[in-house]
C-alpha positions as CSV (number, residue, x, y, z in Angstrom):
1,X,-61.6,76.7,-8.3
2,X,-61.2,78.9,-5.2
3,X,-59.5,77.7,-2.8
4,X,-59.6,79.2,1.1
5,X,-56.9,79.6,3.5
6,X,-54.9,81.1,6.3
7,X,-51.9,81.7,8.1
8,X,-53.9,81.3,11.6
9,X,-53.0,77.4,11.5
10,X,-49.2,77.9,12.5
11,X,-50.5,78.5,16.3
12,X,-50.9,75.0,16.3
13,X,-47.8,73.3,16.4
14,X,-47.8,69.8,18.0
15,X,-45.2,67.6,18.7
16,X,-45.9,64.2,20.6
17,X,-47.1,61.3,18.7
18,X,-47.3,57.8,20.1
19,X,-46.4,54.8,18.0
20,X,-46.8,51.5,19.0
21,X,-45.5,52.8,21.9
22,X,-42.4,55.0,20.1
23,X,-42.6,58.6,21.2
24,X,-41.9,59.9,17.5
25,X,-42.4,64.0,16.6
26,X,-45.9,63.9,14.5
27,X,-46.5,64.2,11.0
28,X,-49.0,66.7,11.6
29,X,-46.9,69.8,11.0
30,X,-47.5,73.6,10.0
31,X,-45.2,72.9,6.8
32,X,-48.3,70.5,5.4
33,X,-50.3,73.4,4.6
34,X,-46.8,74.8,3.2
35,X,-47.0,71.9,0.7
36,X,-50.3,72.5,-0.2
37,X,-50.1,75.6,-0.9
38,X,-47.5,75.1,-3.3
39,X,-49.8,71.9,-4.7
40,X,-52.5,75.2,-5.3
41,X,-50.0,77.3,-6.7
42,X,-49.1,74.7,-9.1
43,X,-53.0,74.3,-10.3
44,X,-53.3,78.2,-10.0
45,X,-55.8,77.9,-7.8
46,X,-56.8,81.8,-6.4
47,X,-56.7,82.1,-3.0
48,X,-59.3,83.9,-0.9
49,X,-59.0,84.9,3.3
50,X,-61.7,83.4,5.5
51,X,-64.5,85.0,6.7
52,X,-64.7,85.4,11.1
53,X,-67.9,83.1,11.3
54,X,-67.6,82.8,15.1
55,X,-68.9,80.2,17.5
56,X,-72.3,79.5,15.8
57,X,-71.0,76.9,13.1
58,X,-68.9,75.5,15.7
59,X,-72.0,75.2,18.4
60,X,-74.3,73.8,15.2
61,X,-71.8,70.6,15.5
62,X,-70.2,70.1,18.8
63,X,-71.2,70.5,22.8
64,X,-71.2,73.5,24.9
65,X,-69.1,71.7,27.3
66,X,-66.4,70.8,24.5
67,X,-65.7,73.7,23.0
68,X,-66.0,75.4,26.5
69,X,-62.8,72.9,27.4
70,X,-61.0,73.3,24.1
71,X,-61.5,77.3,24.6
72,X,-60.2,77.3,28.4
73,X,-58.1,74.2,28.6
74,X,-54.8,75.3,28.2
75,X,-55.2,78.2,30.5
76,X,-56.7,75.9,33.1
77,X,-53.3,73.2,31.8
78,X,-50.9,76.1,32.8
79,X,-52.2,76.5,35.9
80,X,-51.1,73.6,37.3
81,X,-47.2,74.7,37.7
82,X,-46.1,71.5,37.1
83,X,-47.5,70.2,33.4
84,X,-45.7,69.3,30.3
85,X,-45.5,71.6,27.1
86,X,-48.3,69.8,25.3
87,X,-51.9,68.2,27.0
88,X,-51.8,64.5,26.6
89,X,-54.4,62.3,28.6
90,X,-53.5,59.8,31.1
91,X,-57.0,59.2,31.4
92,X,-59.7,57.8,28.7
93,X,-63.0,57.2,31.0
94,X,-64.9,55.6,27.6
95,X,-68.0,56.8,29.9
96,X,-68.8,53.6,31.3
97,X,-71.1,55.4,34.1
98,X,-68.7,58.0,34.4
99,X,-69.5,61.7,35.8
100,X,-68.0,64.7,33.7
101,X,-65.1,65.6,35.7
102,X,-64.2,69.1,37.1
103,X,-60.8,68.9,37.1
104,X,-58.7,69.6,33.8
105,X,-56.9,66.4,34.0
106,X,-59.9,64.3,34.2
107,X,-61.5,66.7,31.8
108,X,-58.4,66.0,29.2
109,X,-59.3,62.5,29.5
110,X,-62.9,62.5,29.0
111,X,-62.4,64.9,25.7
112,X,-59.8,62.7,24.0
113,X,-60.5,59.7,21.9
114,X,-56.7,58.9,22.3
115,X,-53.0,60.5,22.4
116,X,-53.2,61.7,19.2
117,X,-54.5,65.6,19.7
118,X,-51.9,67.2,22.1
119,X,-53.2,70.1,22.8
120,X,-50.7,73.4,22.6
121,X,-51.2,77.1,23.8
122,X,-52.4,77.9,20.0
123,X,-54.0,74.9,19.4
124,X,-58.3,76.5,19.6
125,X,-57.3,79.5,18.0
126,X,-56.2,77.3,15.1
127,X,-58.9,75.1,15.1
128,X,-61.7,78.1,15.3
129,X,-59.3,79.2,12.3
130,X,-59.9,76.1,10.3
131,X,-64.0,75.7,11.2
132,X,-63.5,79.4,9.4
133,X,-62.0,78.3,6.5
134,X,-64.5,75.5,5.5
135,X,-67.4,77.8,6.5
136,X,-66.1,80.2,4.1
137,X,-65.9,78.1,1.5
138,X,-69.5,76.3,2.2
139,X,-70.5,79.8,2.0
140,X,-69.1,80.9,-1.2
141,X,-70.9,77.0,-3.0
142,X,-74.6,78.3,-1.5
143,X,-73.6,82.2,-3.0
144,X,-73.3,80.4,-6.3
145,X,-69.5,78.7,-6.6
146,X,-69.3,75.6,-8.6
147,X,-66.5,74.0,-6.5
148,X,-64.3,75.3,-3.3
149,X,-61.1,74.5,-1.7
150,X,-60.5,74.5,2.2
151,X,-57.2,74.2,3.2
152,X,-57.8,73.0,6.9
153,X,-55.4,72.6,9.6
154,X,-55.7,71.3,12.2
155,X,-57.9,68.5,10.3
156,X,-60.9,67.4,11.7
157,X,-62.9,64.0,10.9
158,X,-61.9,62.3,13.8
159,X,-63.4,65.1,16.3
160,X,-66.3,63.5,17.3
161,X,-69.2,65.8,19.3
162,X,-67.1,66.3,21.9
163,X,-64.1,64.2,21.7
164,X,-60.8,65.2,20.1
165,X,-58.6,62.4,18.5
166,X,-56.2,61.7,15.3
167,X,-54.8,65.1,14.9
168,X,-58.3,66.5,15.0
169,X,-60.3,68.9,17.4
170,X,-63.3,70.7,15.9
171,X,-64.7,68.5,13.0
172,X,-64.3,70.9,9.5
173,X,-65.8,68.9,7.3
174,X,-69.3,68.2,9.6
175,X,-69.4,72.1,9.8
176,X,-69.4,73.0,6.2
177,X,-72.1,70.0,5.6
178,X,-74.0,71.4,8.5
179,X,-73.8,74.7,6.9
180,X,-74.9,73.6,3.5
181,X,-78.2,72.4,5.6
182,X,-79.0,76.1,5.8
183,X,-80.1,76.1,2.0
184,X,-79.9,72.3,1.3
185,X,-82.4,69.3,2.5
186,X,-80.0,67.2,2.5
187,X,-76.3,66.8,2.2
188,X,-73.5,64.3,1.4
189,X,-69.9,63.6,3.0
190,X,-67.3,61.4,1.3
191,X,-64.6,60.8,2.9
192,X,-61.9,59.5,0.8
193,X,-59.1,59.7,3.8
194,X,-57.1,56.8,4.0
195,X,-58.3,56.4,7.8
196,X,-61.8,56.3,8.4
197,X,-63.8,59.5,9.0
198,X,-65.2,58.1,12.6
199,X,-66.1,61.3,14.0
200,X,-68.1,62.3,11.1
201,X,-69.9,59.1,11.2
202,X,-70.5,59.4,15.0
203,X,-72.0,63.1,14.5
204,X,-74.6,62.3,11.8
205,X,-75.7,58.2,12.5
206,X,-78.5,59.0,13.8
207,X,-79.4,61.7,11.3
208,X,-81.2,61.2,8.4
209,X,-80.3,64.7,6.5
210,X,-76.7,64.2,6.3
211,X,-75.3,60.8,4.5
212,X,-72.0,59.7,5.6
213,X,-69.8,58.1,2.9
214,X,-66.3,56.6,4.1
215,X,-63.9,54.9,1.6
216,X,-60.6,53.6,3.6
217,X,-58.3,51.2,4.6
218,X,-59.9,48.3,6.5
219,X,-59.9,49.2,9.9
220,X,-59.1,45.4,11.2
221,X,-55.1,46.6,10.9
222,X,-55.5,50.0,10.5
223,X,-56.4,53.2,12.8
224,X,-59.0,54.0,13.7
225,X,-59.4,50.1,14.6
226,X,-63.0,49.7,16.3
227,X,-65.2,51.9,13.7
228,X,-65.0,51.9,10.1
229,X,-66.9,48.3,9.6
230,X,-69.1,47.6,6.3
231,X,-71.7,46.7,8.9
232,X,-71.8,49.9,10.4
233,X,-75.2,51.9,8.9
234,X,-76.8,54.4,10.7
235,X,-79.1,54.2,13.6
236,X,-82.9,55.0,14.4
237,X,-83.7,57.5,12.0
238,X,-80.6,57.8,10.2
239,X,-80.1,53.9,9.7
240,X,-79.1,53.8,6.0
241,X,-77.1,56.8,5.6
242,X,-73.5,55.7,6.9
243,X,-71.7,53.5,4.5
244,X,-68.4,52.7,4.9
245,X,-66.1,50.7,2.3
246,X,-63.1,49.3,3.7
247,X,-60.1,48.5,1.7
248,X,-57.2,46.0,1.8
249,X,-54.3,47.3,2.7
250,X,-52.1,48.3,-0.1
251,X,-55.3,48.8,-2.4
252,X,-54.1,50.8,-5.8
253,X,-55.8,53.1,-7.8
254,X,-58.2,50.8,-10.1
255,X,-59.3,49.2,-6.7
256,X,-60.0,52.9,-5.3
257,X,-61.9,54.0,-8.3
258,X,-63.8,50.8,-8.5
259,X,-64.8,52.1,-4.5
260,X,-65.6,55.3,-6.1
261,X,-68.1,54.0,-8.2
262,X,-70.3,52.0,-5.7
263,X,-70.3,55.2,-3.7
264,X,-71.1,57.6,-6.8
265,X,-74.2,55.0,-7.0
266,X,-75.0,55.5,-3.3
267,X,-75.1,58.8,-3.2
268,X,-76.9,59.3,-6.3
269,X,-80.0,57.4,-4.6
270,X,-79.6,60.1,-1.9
271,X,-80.8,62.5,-4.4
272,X,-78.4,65.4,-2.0
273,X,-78.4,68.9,-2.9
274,X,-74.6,69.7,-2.0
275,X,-71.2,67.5,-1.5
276,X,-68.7,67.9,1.0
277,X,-65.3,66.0,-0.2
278,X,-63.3,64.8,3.0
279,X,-60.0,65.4,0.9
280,X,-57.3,63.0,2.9
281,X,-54.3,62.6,0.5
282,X,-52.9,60.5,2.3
283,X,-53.8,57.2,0.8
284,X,-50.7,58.2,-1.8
285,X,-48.4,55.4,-2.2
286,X,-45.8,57.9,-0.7
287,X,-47.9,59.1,2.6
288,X,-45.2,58.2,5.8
289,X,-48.3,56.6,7.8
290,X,-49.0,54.7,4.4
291,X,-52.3,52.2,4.2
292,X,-53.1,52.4,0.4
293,X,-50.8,52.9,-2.5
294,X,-52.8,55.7,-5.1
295,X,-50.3,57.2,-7.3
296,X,-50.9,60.7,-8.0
297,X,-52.1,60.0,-11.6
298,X,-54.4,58.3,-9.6
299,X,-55.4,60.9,-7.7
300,X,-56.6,62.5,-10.8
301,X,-59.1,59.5,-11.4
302,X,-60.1,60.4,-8.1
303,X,-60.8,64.1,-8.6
304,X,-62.9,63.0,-12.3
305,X,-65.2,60.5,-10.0
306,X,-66.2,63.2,-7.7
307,X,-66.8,65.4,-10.7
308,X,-69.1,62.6,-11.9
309,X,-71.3,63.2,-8.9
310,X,-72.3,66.3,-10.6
311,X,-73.0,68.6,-7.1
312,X,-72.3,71.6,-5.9
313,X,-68.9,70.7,-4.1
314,X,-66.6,71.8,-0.8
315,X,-63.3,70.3,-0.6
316,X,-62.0,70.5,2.7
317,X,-58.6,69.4,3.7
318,X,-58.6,66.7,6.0
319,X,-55.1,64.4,5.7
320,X,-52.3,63.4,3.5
321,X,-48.5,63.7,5.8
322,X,-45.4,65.2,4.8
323,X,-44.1,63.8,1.7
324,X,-42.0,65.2,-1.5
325,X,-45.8,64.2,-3.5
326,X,-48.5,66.3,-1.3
327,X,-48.4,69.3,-3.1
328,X,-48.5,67.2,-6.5
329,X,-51.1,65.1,-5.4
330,X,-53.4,67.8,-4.4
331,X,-53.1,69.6,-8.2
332,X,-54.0,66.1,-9.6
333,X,-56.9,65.6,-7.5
334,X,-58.2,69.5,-8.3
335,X,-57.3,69.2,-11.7
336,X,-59.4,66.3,-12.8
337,X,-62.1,67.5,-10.7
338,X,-61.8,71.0,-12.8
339,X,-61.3,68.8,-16.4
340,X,-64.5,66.6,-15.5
341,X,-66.4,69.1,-14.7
């Protein structure tokens, strides 16, 4: 398997994150895609440059006026004189008959789900970056590719339309499905990220081309809180194609692949033509922000399910924290993909 990458993501290099109300350095660090690599490496996996795509698969996804702010924002965040080193809100409007807000403070607050996406001065050229690599590699499944890797970063299925949030700004794995729409009537994304893919869902719920699979940990005691329900399904013409399936906390590898299952079945009945793999590792036993406990043998179960789906497949990198294991679990999960297969 192919997998695509670049060197662009180290422009984005954040440093606040807010936990239960600790100010703690984040997990989300340049040296994750270090430990992935070497998890590719490892499998052997040949790595290929991405192809400059431009705004197009970005505008296919998100608003003008988002990607207008995430483009200008940290010039306008300069500016100022007086601001911090990173863009954090002080403001979250929820749009409760709100007016979109001129002013790059209010602006911060109306494009940010929460405090978890500060915003640096290489922040947008690292997300564009990332929306390149997972175009590349949808590209490279519709030109005839079995199976693709995407090694995104920044990550993106929290980034709703036009709301950054949970390490994420421009949502990777919504582009690459969106992309696959150019050949294929309709598409599948499973999200097997140990936090639920909520920006993903809130893209495509009304859509009926796109189904939206989620496996996670429940969201009653577990980010991202207030979306990730069993209830939750779609709306107007895309009611039935969002599932979710929550997990207890602490849920191990049989109860994962046992998840695995009722969505292979799900999506099956979806009859899509391609499958986008929201590839969070971090429901490893070992991940630091730790909800489930997969080992990395179990990983490898994981990888032989989404083999079992039998579609043309795009991996793209979504989370899994710094941990000894990240590079390890990432061969396992390839691997039994590539031995299924």
């Amino acid at each position: 398997m192919k997998a695509v990458h670049t060197e662009l993501h180290r422009s984005h290099d954040p440093q606040f994150f807010l936990v239960r109300g600790v100010v703690k350095r984040t997990t989300e660090q340049p040296e994750r895609a270090d430990r992935l690599l070497k998890g590719l490496k490892d499998g052997r996996h040949q790595l290929v440059e991405p192809t400059t795509f431009g705004q197009g698969p970005r505008a296919r996804i998100h608003s003008p006026e988002y990607l207008s702010f995430l483009s200008e924002a940290w010039d306008a965040w300069t500016a100022l004189g007086d601001a911090g080193p990173e863009m954090i809100g002080n403001i979250h409007p929820v749009r409760h008959a709100a007016t979109y807000p001129t002013h790059i403070v209010g602006k911060l607050g109306w494009h940010t789900a929460d405090t978890a996406a500060p915003i640096g001065p290489g922040t947008w050229a690292a997300a564009c970056a990332a929306t390149d690599v997972a175009v590349t590699a949808a590209q490279m499944v519709m030109d005839g590719e079995n199976a693709t890797y995407a090694l995104c970063r920044p990550p993106g299925h929290h980034a709703y339309r036009d709301m950054a949030g949970g390490f994420c700004f421009l949502n990777n794995s919504a582009i690459a499905a969106a992309h696959l729409r150019l050949k294929h009537e309709r598409v599948v994304i499973l999200d097997v990220d140990v936090h639920h893919g909520n920006g993903t869902q809130g893209i495509f719920y009304a859509r009926p081309d796109v189904y939206t699979v989620s496996i996670h940990a429940d969201p009653v005691a577990y980010y991202p809180y207030v979306w990730g329900y069993a209830h939750e399904r779609g709306e107007g013409p895309g009611l039935g194609t969002n599932l979710n399936i929550p997990l207890a906390i602490g849920t191990g590898d049989d109860g994962y692949i046992q998840a695995m299952d009722l969505a292979r079945k799900a999506i099956e009945s979806f009859a899509p033509g391609a499958l986008v793999i929201a590839l969070g590792l971090d429901a490893s036993e070992h991940d630091p922000l730790r909800g489930l406990a997969v080992t990395t043998p179990g990983f490898r179960r994981i990888g032989q399910a989404i083999a079992k789906i039998g579609l043309p497949t795009v991996f793209v990198q979504e989370g899994g924290y710094l941990s000894d294991i990240l590079g390890a679990n990432l061969t396992s999960v390839l691997a039994g993909f590539e031995e299924a297969r």
